[in-house]
C-alpha positions as CSV (number, residue, x, y, z in Angstrom):
1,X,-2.2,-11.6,-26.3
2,X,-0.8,-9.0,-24.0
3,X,0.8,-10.1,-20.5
4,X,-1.3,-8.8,-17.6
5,X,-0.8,-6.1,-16.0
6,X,-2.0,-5.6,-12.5
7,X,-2.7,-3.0,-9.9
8,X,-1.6,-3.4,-6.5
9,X,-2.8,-1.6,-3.4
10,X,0.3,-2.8,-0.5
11,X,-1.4,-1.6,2.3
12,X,-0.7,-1.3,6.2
13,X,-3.7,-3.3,7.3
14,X,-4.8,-5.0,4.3
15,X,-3.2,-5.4,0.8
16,X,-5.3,-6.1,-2.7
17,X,-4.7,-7.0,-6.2
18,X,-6.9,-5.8,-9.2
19,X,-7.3,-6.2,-13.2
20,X,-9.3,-4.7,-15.9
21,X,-11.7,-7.2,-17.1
22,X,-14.2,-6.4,-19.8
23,X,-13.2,-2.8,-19.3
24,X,-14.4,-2.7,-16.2
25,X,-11.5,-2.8,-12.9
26,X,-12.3,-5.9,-10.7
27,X,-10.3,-7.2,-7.5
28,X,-8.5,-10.3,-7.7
29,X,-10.0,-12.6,-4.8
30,X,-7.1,-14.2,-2.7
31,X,-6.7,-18.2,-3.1
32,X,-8.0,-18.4,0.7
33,X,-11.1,-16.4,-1.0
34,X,-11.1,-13.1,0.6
35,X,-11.3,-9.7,-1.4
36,X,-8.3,-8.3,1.3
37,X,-5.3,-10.2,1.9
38,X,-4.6,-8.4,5.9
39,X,-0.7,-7.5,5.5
40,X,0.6,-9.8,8.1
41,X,3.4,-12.3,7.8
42,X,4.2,-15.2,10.2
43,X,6.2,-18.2,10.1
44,X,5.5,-21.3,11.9
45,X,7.4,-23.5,13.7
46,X,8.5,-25.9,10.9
47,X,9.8,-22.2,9.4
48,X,6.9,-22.1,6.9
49,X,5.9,-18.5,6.3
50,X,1.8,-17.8,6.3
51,X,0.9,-14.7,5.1
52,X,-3.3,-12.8,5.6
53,X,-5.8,-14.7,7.2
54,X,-3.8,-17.6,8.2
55,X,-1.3,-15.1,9.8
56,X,-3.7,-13.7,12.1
57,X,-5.0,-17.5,12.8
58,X,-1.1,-17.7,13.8
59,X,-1.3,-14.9,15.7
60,X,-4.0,-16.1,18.1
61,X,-1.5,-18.8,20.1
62,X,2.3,-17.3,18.6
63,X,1.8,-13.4,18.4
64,X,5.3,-13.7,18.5
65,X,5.7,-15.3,15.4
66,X,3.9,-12.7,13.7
67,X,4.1,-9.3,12.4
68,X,2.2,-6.1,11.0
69,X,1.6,-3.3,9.7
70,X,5.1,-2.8,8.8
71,X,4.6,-0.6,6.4
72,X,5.4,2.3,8.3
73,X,9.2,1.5,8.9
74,X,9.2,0.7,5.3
75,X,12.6,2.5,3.3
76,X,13.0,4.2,6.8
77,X,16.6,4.5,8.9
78,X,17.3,2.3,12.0
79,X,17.4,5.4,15.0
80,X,16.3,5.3,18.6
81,X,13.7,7.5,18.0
82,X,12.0,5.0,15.6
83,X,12.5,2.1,17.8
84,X,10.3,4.6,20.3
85,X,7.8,5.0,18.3
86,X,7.3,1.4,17.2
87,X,6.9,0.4,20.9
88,X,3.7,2.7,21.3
89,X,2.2,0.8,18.0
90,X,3.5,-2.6,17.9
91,X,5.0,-5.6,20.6
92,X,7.4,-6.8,18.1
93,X,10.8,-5.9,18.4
94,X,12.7,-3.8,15.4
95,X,16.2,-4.8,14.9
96,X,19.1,-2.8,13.1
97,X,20.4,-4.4,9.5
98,X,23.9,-4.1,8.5
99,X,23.0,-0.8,6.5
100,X,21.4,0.8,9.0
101,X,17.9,-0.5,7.6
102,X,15.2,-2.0,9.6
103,X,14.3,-5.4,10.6
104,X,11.4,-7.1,12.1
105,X,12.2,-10.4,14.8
106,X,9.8,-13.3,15.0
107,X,9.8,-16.6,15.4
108,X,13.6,-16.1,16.4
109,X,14.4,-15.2,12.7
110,X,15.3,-11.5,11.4
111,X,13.5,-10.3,9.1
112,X,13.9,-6.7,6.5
113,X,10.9,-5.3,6.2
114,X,11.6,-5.3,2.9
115,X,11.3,-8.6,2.6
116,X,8.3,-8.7,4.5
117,X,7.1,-6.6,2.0
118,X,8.4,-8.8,-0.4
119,X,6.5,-11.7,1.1
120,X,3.1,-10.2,1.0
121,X,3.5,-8.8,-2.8
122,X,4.6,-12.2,-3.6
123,X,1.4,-13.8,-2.3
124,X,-0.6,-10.9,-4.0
125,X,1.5,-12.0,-7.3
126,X,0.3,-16.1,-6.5
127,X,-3.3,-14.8,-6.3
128,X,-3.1,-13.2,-10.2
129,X,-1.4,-16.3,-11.0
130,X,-4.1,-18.3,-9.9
131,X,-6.4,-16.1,-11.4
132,X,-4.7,-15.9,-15.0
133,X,-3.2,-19.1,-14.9
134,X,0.0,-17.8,-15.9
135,X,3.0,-16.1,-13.8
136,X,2.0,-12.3,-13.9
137,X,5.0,-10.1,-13.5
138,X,4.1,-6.7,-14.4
139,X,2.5,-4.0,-12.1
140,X,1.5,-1.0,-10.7
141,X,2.0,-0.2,-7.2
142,X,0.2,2.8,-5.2
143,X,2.4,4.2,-2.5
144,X,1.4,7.1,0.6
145,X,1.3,10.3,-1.0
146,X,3.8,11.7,1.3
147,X,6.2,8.7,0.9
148,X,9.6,10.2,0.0
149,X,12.2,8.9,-2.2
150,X,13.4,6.0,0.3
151,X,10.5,5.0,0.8
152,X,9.4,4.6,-2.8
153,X,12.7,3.0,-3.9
154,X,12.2,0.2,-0.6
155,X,8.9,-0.1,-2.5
156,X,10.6,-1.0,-5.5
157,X,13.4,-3.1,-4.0
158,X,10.7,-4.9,-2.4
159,X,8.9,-5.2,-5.7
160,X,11.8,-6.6,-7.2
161,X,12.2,-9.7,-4.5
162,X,8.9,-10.5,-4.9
163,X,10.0,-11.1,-8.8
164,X,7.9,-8.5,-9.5
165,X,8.6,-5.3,-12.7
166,X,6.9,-2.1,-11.5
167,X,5.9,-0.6,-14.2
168,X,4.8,2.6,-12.2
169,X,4.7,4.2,-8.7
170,X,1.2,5.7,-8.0
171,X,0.2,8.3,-5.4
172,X,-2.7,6.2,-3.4
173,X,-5.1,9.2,-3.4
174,X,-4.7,9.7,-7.1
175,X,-5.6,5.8,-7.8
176,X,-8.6,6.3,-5.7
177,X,-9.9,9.4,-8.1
178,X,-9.0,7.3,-10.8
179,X,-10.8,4.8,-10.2
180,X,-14.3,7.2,-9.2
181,X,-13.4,9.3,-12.4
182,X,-13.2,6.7,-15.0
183,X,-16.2,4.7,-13.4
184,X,-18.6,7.7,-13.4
185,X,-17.4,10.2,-16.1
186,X,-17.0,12.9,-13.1
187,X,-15.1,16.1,-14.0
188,X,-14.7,18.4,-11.5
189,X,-12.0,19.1,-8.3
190,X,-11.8,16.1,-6.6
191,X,-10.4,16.0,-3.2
192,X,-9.1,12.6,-1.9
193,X,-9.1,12.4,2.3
194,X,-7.1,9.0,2.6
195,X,-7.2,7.4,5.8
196,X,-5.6,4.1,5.7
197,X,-4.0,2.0,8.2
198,X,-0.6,3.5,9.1
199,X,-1.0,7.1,6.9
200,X,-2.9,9.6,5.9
201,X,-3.2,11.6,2.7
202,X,-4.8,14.2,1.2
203,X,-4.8,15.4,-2.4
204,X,-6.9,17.5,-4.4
205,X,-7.0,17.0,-8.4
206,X,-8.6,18.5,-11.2
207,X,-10.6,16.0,-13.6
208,X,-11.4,17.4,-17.2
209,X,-11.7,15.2,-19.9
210,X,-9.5,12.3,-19.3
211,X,-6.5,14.3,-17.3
212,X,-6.4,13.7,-13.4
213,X,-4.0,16.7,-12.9
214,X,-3.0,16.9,-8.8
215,X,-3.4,20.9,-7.8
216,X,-2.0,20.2,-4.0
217,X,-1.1,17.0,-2.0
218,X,-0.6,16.8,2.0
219,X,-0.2,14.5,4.2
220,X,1.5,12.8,8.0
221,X,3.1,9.6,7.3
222,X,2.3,8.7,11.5
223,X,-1.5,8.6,11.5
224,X,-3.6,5.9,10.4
225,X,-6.1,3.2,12.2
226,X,-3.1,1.6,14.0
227,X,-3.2,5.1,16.2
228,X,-6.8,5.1,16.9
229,X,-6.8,1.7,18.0
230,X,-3.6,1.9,20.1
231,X,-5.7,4.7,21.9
232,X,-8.4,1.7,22.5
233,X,-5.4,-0.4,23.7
234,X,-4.0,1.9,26.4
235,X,-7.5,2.7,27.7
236,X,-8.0,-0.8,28.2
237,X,-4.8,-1.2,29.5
238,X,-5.6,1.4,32.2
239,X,-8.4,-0.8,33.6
240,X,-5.9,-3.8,34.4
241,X,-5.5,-3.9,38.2
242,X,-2.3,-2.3,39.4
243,X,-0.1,-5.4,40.1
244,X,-0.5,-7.0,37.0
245,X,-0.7,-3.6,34.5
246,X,3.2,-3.6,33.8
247,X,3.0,-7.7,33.3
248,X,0.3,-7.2,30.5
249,X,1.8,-4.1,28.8
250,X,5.4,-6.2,28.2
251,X,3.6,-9.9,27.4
252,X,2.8,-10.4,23.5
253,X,0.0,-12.3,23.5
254,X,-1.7,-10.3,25.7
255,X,-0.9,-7.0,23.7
256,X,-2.5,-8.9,20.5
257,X,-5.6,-9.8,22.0
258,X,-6.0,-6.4,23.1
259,X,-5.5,-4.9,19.5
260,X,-7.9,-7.7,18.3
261,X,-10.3,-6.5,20.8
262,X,-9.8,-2.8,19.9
263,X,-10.2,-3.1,16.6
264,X,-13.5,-5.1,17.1
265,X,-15.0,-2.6,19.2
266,X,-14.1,-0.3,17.1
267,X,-15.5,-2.0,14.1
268,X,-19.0,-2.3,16.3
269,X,-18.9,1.4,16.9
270,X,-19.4,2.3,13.4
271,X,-23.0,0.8,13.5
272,X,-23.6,1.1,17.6
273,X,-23.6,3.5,20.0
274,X,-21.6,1.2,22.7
275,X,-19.2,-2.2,22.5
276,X,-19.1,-4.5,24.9
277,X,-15.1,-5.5,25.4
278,X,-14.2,-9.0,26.9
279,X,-10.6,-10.5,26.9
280,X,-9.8,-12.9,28.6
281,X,-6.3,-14.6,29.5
282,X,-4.0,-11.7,30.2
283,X,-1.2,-11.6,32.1
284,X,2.5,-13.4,31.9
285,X,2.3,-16.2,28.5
286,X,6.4,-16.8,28.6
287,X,6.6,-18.0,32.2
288,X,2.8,-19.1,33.0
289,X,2.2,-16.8,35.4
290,X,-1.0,-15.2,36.8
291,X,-3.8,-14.2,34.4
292,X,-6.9,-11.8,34.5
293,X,-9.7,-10.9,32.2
294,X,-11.2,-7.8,31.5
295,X,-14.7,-6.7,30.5
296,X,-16.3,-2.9,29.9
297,X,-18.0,-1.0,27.8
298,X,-16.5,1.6,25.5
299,X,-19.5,4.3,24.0
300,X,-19.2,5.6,20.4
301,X,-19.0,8.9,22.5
302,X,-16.2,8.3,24.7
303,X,-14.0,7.1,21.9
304,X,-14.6,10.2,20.0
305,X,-13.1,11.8,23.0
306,X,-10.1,9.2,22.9
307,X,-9.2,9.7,19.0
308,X,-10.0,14.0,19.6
309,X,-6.3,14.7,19.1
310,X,-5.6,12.0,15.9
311,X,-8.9,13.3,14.4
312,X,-7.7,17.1,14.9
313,X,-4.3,15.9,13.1
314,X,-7.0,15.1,10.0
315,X,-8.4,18.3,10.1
316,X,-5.1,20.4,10.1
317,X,-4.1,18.4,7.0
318,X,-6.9,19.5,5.1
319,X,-6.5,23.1,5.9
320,X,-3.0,22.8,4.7
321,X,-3.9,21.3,1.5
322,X,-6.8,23.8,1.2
323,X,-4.3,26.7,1.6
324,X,-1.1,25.0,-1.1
325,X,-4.2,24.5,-3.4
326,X,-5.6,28.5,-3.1
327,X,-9.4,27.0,-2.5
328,X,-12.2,27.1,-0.2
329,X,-13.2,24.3,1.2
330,X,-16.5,24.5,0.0
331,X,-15.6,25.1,-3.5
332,X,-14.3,21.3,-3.8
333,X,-16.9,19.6,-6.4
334,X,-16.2,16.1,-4.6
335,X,-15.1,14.5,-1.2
336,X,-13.7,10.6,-1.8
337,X,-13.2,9.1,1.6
338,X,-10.9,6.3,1.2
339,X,-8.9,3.7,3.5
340,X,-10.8,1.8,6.2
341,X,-11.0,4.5,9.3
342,X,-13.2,6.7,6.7
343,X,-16.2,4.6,8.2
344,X,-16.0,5.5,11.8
345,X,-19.1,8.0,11.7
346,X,-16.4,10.8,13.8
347,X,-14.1,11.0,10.2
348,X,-17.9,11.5,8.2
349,X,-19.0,14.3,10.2
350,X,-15.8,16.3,10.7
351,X,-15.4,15.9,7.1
352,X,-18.9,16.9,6.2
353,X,-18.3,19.9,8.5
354,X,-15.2,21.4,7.4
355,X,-16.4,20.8,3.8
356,X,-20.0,21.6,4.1
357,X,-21.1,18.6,2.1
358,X,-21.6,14.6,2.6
359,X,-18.8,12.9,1.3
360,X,-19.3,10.3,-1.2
361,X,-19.9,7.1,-0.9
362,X,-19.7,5.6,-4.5
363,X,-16.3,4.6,-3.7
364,X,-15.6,1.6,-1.7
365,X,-12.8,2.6,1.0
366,X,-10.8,-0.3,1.1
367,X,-11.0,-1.5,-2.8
368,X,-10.8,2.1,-4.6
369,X,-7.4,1.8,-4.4
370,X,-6.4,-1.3,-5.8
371,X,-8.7,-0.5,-8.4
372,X,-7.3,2.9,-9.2
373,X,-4.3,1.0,-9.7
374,X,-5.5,-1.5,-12.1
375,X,-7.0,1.2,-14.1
376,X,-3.4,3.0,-14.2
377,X,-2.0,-0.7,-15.0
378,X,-4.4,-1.4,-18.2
379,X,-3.9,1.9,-19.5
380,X,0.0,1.8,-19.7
381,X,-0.4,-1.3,-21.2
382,X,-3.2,-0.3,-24.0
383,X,-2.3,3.4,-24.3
384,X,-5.3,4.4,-25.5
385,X,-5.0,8.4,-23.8
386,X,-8.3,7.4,-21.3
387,X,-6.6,8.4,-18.4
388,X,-3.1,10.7,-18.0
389,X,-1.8,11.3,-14.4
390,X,-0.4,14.7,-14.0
391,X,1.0,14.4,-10.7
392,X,3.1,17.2,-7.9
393,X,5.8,16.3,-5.6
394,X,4.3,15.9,-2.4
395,X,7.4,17.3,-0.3
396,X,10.3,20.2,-1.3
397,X,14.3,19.1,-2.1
398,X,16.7,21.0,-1.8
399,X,20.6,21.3,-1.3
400,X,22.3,21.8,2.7
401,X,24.0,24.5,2.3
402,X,26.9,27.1,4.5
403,X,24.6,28.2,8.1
404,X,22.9,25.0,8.3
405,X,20.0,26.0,5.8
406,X,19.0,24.4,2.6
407,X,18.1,25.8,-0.6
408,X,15.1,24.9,-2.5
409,X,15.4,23.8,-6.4
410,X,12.1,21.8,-6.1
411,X,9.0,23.6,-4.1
412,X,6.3,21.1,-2.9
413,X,3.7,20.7,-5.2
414,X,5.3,20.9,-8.1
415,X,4.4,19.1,-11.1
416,X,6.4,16.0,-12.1
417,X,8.1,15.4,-13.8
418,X,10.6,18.0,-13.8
419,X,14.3,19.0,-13.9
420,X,15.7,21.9,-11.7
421,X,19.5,23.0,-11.3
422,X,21.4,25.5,-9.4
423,X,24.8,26.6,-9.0
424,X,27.1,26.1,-5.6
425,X,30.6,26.6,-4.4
426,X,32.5,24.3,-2.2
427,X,32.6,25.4,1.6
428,X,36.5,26.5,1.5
429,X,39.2,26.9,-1.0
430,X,41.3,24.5,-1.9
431,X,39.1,21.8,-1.4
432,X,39.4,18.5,-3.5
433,X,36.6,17.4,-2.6
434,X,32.6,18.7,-1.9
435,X,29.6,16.5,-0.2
436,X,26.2,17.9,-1.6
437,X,23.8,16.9,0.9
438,X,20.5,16.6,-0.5
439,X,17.1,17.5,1.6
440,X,13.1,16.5,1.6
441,X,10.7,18.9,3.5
442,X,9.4,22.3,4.2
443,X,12.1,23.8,6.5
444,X,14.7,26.2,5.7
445,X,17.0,24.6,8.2
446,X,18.6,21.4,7.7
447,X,18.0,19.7,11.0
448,X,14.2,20.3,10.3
449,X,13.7,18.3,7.2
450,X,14.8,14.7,6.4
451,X,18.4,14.1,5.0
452,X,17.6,12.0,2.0
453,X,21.7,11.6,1.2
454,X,24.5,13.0,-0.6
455,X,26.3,13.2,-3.8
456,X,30.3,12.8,-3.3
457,X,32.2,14.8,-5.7
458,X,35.5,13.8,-6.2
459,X,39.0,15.4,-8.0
460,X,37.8,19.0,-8.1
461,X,39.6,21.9,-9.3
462,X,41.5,22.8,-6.4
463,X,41.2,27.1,-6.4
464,X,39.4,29.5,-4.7
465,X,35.9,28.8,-3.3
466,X,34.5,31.5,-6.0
467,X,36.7,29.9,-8.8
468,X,35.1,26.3,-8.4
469,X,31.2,26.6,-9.7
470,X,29.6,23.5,-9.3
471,X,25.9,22.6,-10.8
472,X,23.8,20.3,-9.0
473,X,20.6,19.0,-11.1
474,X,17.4,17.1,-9.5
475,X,15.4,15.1,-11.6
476,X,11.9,14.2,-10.1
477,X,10.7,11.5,-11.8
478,X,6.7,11.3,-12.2
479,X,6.5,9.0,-10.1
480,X,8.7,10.7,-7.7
481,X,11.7,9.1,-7.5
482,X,14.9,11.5,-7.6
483,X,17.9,11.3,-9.0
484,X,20.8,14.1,-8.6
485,X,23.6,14.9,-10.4
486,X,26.6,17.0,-9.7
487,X,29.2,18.5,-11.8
488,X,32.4,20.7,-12.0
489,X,31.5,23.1,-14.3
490,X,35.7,23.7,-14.4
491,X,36.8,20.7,-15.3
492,X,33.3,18.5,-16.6
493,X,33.8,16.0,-13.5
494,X,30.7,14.8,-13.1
495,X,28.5,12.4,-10.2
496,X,24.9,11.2,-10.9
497,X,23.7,8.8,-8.0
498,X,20.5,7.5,-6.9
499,X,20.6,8.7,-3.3
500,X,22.8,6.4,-0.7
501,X,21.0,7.9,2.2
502,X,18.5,5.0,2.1
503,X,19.3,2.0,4.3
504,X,18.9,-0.7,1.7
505,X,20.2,-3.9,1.8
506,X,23.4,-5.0,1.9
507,X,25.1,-5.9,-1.7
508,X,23.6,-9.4,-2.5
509,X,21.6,-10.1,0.2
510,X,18.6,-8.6,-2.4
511,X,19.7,-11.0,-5.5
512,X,19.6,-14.2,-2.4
513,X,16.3,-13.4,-1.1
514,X,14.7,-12.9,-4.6
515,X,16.0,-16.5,-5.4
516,X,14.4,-17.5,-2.1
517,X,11.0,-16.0,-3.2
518,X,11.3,-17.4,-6.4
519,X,12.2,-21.1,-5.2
520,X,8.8,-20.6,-2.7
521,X,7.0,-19.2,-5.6
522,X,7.4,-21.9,-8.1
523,X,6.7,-24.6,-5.5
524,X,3.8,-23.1,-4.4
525,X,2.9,-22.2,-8.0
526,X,3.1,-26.7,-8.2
527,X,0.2,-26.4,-5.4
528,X,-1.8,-23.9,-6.5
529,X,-1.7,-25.6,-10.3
530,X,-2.7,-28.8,-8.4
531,X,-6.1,-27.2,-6.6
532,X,-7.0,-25.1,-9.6
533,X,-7.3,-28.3,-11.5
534,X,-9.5,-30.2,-8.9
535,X,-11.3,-27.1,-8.8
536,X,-11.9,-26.7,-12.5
537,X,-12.8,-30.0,-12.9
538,X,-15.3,-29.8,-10.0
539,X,-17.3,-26.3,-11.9
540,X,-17.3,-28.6,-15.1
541,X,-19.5,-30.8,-13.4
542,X,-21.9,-27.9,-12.1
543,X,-21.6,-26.5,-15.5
544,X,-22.9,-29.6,-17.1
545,X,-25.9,-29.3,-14.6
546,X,-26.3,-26.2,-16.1
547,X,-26.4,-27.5,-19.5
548,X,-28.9,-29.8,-18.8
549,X,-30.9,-27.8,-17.0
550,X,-31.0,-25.2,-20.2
551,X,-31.5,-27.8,-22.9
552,X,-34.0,-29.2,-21.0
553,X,-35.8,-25.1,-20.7
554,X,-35.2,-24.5,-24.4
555,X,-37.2,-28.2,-25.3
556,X,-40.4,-27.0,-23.3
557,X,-40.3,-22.8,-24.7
558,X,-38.2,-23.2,-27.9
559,X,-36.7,-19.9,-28.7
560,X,-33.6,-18.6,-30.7
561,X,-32.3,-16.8,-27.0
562,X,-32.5,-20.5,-25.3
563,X,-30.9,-22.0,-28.2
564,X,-28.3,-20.0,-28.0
565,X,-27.8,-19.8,-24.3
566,X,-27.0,-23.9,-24.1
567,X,-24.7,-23.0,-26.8
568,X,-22.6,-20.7,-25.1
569,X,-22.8,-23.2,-22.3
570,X,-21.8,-26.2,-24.4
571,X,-19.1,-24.5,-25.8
572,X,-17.6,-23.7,-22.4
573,X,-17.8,-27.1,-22.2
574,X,-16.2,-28.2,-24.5
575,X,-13.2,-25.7,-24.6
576,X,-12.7,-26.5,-21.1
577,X,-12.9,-30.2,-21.5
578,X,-9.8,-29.3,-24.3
579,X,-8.1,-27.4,-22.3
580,X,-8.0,-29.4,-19.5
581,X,-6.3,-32.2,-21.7
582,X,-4.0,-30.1,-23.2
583,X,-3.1,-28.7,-19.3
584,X,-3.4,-25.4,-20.6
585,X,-4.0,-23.7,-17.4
586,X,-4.3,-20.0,-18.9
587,X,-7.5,-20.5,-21.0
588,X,-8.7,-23.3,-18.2
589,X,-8.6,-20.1,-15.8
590,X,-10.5,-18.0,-18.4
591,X,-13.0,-20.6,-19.1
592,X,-13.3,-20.6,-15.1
593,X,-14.2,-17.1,-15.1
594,X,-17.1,-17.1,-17.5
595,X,-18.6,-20.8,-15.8
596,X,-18.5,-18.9,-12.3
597,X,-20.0,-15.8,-13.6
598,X,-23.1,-17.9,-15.6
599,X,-23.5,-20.3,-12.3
600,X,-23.8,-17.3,-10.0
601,X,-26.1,-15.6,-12.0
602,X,-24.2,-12.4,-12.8
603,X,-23.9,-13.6,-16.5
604,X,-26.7,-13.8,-19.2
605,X,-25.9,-17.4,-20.5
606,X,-25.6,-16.2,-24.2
607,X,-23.6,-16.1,-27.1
């Protein structure tokens, strides 16, 4: 028997898990029986962590004990500008690492968003547990599209506290296709408009007989749900009376129940025309000071005027895409709408305009992903040629070069994998050393695009600039994760890195908060082991009812199908019964399956 393999969506708002059962891609429900697990972590008082819905429960009395959507300063550098932007999204403070990385503050702890990540893939990896009834450590995991190579490899880093082995990176818009393609036997162009919590993609891929080949992917890593509520929030805000506006904008709690209240209304706008919007108990929490409520009415109309600019953002995306890919709008075969925001009736009709069609709804927004993923998952574990991801690099690298430019070795949109090399001199003769900085985005000029790192190359040939060639080689991986490697063609000296630009954690601190993960895991793994046995026992005794119940059909209308319904049943039964004694947890967790499937009625009970 193979080890699962599972598919994991680690999203801004919400997160899920998935497997292939049957052949068939199915999500994992959470142990506090959701399909979502929200990506929220808090920590209590007593310092126990809580991470989905009982992390929003938290977050009702302690908002400051809690944070979200921290996905977006995922793999990114500690700056000023950052900490600016964070302030217009979330009440939480971010607080520089050692490295330069970022860190979240709650409950008077400091937290890496890494780890945070960590936490909420670790609770995803409890819920497969539970499921399988054995410790699941292989997965896939779908990234942003226009995630770049820090932000894949804090992915992985966070993957790899969680005690997790990724066996692939997956674009989140190609997962989606993946999982309409396989399900429906489409072929066609596909385009993928992925508006999720915290980012938005685009992609558009050709589908032709098992190959999901990606012509041109586009993106903005700032625009998501968060935005078009925090445009809810400050109009809100704006109603406050004068003398106690500042007081509400700078208290926590009262921030959270505003984004609670924005994302309702904005929730009730997808079926209504209008929301009514009552919060109550804003004002000063720390010192007890004077509170005020708020009620008012926010039309489907005027929020369409509020999210005008985000939902122009959308729109310039897709032109972009439209023009890397060399189509028409209207020639795309197929519009997914995937991510949560794709609901809001405003993202359905500016998509069906621009593309002169209804997108389709055979996809469900929140769950094609996960599901994409598990598809990916099962067929790197079976390898049975169904499905191969061609994938493109969703943004250009290059090399800084003399006048502040870079030069391109890898164009965006370029299939991966791939290897390109180039040739460069140092700056100056004489030198003994050279810095290679190495680039991610579109510009020509350096202090346009994103500084990803740089490769040190040490002991060179010390001559004239023109007498010192040195080759730098990018290898884009096809999952895109680079690696670069520079060398003096005069003497063979040679540097390969994985790029140090990233501001990952400090040596050690990884290994020491993996063992803390794994300590929490195994003792939660004792509790989880504990309730899945009352459980089990508990859905023996309704399948025995069931037993009954068929024996009892099958006496009054004999028939070979009855017979051999309580015989499927019986021998649930019994293999459970065994299993149970022999605390094999793995085949009690199968057994669970089937008996829930047959007492919900989703099952023919039948050999």
């Amino acid at each position: 028997m193979h080890d699962p393999v599972i598919g994991i969506d680690l999203g801004t708002t919400n997160s899920a898990v998935a497997t292939v059962e049957d052949g068939r891609p199915r999500l994992i429900p959470s142990r506090a029986g959701g399909r979502l697990t929200p990506s929220v972590l808090g920590v209590t008082k007593a310092g126990e962590r809580v991470v989905g819905q009982q992390a929003q429960a938290l977050a009702e009395e302690h908002p400051d004990s809690v944070v979200w959507a921290t996905k977006r300063f995922l793999g990114r550098r500690y700056t000023p500008e950052l900490v600016q932007q964070a302030k217009a999204l979330v009440p939480y403070p971010l607080v520089a690492g050692p490295s330069g990385d970022v860190r979240v503050k709650l409950a008077g702890r400091v937290l890496p968003v890494t780890q945070v990540s960590a936490m909420i893939l670790g609770e995803l990896a409890l819920d497969a547990q539970a499921h399988f009834g054995r410790t699941v450590t292989k997965c896939v995991i779908t990234v942003p599209a226009n995630f770049d190579d820090n932000q894949r490899q804090a992915t992985r880093e966070a993957a790899t506290i969680a005690g997790l082995d990724v066996v692939r990176l997956v674009n989140e818009p190609t997962a989606a296709a993946l999982a309409y393609g396989l399900s429906r036997g489409f072929e066609g162009s596909a385009l993928v408009f992925d508006l999720g919590g915290g980012t938005f993609d685009v992609s558009i891929l050709d589908v032709k007989s098992g190959v999901f080949e990606v012509r041109a992917t586009g993106g903005d890593p700032r625009l998501g749900g968060e935005d078009f509520d925090q445009r809810i929030v400050q109009w809100l805000l704006a109603q406050v009376d004068d003398e106690l506006r500042h007081v509400v904008s700078q208290d926590a709690q009262s921030l959270r129940r505003l984004k609670v209240a924005a994302e309702a209304a904005k929730r009730e706008l997808t079926e209504h025309e209008e929301a009514t919007v009552t919060v109550s108990g804003l004002g000063d929490h720390a010192s007890g000071g004077r509170r005020t409520e708020l009620e008012t009415v926010l039309t489907r109309s005027f929020f369409e005027t509020l999210s005008e600019p985000l939902s122009r953002r959308c729109l310039e995306v897709c032109q972009g895409v439209m023009r890397e890919a060399k189509m028409d709008p209207r020639s795309v075969d197929v519009v997914l709408l995937v991510g949560g925001m794709t609901r809001v009736p405003l993202v359905r009709r500016l998509v069906a305009d621009f593309f002169g069609r209804a997108p389709s709804t055979d996809v469900h927004p929140d769950e094609a992903v996960a599901l994409g993923a598990a598809v990916q998952a099962d067929e790197l574990l079976r390898q049975s040629g169904q499905a191969l991801l061609l994938d493109v690099a969703s943004q250009s690298l290059g090399v800084g070069v003399l006048g502040g430019r870079v030069k391109r070795l890898i164009a965006k949109n370029t299939g991966v994998p791939v290897v390109a090399r180039d040739i460069f001199f140092p700056g100056t003769s004489g030198q003994a050393e050279a810095r290679i900085p190495v680039y991610q985005g579109e510009s020509e000029f350096q202090d346009e695009n994103h500084k990803l790192g740089e490769v040190v190359l040490k002991h060179l040939h010390v001559a004239a600039r023109g007498d010192v060639p040195l080759e730098v080689v990018f290898e884009l991986s096809g999952e895109a994760i680079l690696s670069v490697k520079a060398t003096d063609l005069t003497t063979g000296n040679m540097e390969t890195v994985r790029l140090e630009a990233r501001a990952g954690l400090p040596h050690g601190e990884a290994e020491k908060l993996g063992a803390e993960q794994a300590n929490y895991a195994k003792s939660q793994g004792v509790v989880d082991a504990k309730r899945a046995e009352e459980l089990f026992r508990k859905l023996l005794e309704r399948g025995e009812k069931l037993a009954r119940m068929l024996q009892k059909s099958a006496q009054e209308n004999p028939s070979p199908e009855a017979e051999a319904a309580v015989g499927t049943v019986q021998r649930l039964l019994d293999g459970g019964r065994t299993a149970l004694d022999g605390k094999d947890a793995a085949k009690c967790a199968a057994i669970a399956r089937q008996l829930t499937q047959l007492l919900s009625g989703k099952q023919e009970p039948r050999a």
